[in-house]
C-alpha atoms as one frame of an Amber mdcrd trajectory, in Angstrom:
protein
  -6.787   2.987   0.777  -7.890   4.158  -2.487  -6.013   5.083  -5.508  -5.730
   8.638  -6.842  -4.861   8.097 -10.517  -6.445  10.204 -13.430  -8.010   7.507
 -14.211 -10.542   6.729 -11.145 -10.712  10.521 -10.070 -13.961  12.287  -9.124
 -13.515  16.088  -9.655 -16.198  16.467  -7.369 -14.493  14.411  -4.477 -11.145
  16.901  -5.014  -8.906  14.154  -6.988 -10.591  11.228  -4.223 -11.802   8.282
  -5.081 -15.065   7.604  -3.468 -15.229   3.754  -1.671 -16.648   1.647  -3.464
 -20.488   0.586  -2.323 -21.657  -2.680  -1.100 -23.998  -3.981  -4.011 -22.938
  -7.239  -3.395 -23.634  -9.751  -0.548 -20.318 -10.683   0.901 -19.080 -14.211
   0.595 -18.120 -16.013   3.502 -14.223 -15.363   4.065 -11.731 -17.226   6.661
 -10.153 -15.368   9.225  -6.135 -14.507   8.262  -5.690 -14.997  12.030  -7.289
 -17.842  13.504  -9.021 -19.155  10.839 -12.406 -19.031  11.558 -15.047 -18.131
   8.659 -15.841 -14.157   9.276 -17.410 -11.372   6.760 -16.248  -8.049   6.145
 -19.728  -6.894   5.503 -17.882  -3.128   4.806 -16.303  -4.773   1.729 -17.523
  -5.249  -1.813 -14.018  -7.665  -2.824 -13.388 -10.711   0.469  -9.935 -11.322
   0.845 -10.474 -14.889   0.576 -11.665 -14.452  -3.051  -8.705 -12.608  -4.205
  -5.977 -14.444  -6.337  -2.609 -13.802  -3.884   1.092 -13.294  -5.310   3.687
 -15.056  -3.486   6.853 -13.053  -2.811   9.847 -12.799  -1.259  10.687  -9.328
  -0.247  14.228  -8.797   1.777  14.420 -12.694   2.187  10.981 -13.223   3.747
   7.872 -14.251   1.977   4.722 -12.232   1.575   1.396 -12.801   0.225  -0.147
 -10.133  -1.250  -3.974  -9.989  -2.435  -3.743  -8.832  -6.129  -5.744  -6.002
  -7.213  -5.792  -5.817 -10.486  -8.793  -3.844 -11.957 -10.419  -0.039 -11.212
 -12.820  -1.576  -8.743 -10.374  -3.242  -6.717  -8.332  -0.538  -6.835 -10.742
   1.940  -5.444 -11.433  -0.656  -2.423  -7.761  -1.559  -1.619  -7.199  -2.324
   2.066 -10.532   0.023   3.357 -12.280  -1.180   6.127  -9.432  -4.303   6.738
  -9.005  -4.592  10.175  -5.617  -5.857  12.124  -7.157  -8.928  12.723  -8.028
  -9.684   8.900  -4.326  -9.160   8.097  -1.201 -11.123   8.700   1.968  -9.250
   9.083   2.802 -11.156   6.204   0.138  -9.809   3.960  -0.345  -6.772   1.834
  -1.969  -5.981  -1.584  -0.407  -4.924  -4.665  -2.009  -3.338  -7.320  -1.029
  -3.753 -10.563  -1.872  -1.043 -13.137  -1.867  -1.819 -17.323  -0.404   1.280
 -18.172   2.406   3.230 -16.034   1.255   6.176 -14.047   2.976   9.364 -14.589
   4.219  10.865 -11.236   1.853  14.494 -10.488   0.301  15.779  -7.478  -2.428
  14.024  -8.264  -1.520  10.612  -8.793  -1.231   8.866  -5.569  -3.267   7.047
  -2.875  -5.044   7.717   0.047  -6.060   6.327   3.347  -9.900   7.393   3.320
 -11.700   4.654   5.304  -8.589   2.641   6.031  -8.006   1.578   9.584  -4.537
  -0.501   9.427  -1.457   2.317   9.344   0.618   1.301   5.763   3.608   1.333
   4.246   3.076   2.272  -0.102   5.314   1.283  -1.974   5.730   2.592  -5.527
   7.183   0.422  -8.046   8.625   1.422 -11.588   7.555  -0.637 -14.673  10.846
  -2.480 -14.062   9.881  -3.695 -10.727  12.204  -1.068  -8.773  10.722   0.821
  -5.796  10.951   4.304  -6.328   8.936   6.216  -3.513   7.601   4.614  -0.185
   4.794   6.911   1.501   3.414   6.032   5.448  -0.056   6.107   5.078  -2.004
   7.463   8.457  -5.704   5.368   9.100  -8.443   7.644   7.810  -6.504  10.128
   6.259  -7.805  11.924   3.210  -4.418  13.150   2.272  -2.856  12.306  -1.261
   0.438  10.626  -1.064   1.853  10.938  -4.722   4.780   9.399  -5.769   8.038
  11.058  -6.281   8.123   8.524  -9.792   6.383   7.298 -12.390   4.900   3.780
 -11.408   3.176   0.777 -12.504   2.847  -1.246  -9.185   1.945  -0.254  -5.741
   2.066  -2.490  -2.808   0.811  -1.847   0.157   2.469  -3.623   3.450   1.563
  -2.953   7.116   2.700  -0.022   8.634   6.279  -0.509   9.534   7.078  -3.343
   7.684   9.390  -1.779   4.939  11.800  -0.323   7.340  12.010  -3.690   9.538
  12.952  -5.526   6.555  15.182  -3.346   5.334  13.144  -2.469   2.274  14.153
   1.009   0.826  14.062   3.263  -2.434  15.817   1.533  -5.470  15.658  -2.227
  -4.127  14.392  -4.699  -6.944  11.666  -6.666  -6.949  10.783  -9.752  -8.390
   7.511 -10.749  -9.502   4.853 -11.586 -12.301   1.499  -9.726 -12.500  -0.339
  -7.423 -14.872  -3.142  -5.234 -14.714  -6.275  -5.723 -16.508  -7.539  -2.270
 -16.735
């Protein structure tokens, strides 16, 4: 996943965001699965060292691994594999300013294995586009709205919780950047 806003574009990657490299060693992360301690060595940000947001989406609760700056953002779920992520999990980033809607102002899949559901949230917490993102796939997926939140849920998941355009959400998170 990374995120094709205006503000983390590369004209010379065609509106992509390039992944983010490894400069950092990779801390030593439990497995979402069966709990044993694994590394990501593909990743700059561990999911264990995220802050999470508890939610309840459709009347089942979800923790989602907050990404809340332009780093974080450009990394999203890349390189995650199934095992790393619950069906219970996802990410939500949270942007400071609202993103206008445009061609190119969405996210992509680019070195993302997992299949995922976006979901594009209004400043007001209402979803107002959900893309299917394919694994590796370099297409943008804009929204169809202006946005301030995107959360990103394994593939599937919005339509077998009845999630759709216009539901409400409830939560409390801000971006830093």
């Amino acid at each position: 996943m990374g995120c094709g806003s205006a503000s983390t574009e590369s004209k010379e990657s065609g509106n992509k965001v390039q992944p983010v490299a490894a400069t950092n060693q990779p801390s030593e992360t439990n497995s979402a699965k069966s709990g044993e301690k694994t590394k990501n060595l593909s990743r700059v940000f561990q999911t264990a060292d995220l802050e999470v947001l508890k939610i309840t989406l459709k009347g089942k609760p979800f923790e989602l691994w907050i990404m809340d700056t332009s780093d974080k953002c450009r990394e999203g779920m890349m390189f995650l594999e199934d095992k790393e992520v619950r069906d219970d999990q996802g990410m939500i980033f949270a942007f400071k300013e609202v993103q206008k809607a445009g061609p190119d102002r969405g996210f992509w899949m680019h070195n993302t294995i997992l299949p995922l559901d976006i979901l594009y949230v209004s400043k007001d917490k209402r979803v107002v586009d959900i893309a299917t993102g394919v694994p590796f796939s370099d297409k943008n997926l804009p929204s169809k709205a202006d946005f301030q939140y995107v959360i990103e849920l394994k593939g599937g998941t919005a339509q077998s919780i009845g999630l759709k355009v216009a539901d409400q959400l409830s939560f409390n998170v801000q971006g830093k950047e």
